[in-house]
C-alpha positions, 0 to 999 in steps of 0.5 A: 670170633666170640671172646671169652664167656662171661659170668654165669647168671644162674650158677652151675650146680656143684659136680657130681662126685665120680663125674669124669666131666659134667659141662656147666650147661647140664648142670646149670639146667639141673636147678629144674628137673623137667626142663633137664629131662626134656632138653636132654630128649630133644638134644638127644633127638637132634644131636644123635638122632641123625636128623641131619649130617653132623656138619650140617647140623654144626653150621646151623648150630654155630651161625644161630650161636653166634647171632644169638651172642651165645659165648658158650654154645659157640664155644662148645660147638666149635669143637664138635664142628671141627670134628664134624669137618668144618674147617677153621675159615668156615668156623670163622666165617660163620662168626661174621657175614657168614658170606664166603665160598659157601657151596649152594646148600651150605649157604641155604642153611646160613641163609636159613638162620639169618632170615629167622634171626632177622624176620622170624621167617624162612622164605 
């Protein structure tokens, strides 16, 4: 599994106050206005919009996460993929190979990240 996260390179902006919880993604991206507005309507398209089902969604999330070296949304999305119905060997398997006893359509979408993360390309 991915270890702890590193230091930020851009450091979160201060919480607001009453903020009941603010995750240090959203408020790193609030240093632009624009790019916050438009993350949060395509993050709000794809996570509520019901393009796909959850754990599919979270299988593609977390392999990208982790062929990415992306600590943090590894991290955030193992929760959400546990509520999702990922179990925790799928969730470790999607941080290695990603090979296993992956049913024909969850191994499509694992296929689908690695060969865009390795050739920029589906076939």
């Amino acid at each position: 599994m991915i270890g702890e996260p590193a230091r930020p390179r851009i450091d979160p902006l201060p919480a607001d106050e009453g903020a009941t919880r603010q995750l240090n993604i959203f408020r790193t991206l609030a240093h632009n206005e624009a790019l916050s507005k438009g993350f949060f309507e395509l993050g709000g398209h794809l996570l509520g919009g019901g393009v796909l089902p959850v754990r599919e969604r979270e299988i593609v999330i977390l392999r990208t996460g982790f062929r990415s070296g992306s600590e943090y949304e590894f991290g955030q999305h193992t929760r959400i993929g546990r509520k999702g119905g990922l179990t925790e060997d799928e969730i470790a398997r999607l941080a290695d190979s990603g090979s296993g006893q992956w049913n024909a359509d969850d191994a499509a979408l694992v296929t689908l990240v690695d060969e865009l993360c390795d050739e920029n390309i589906v076939s």
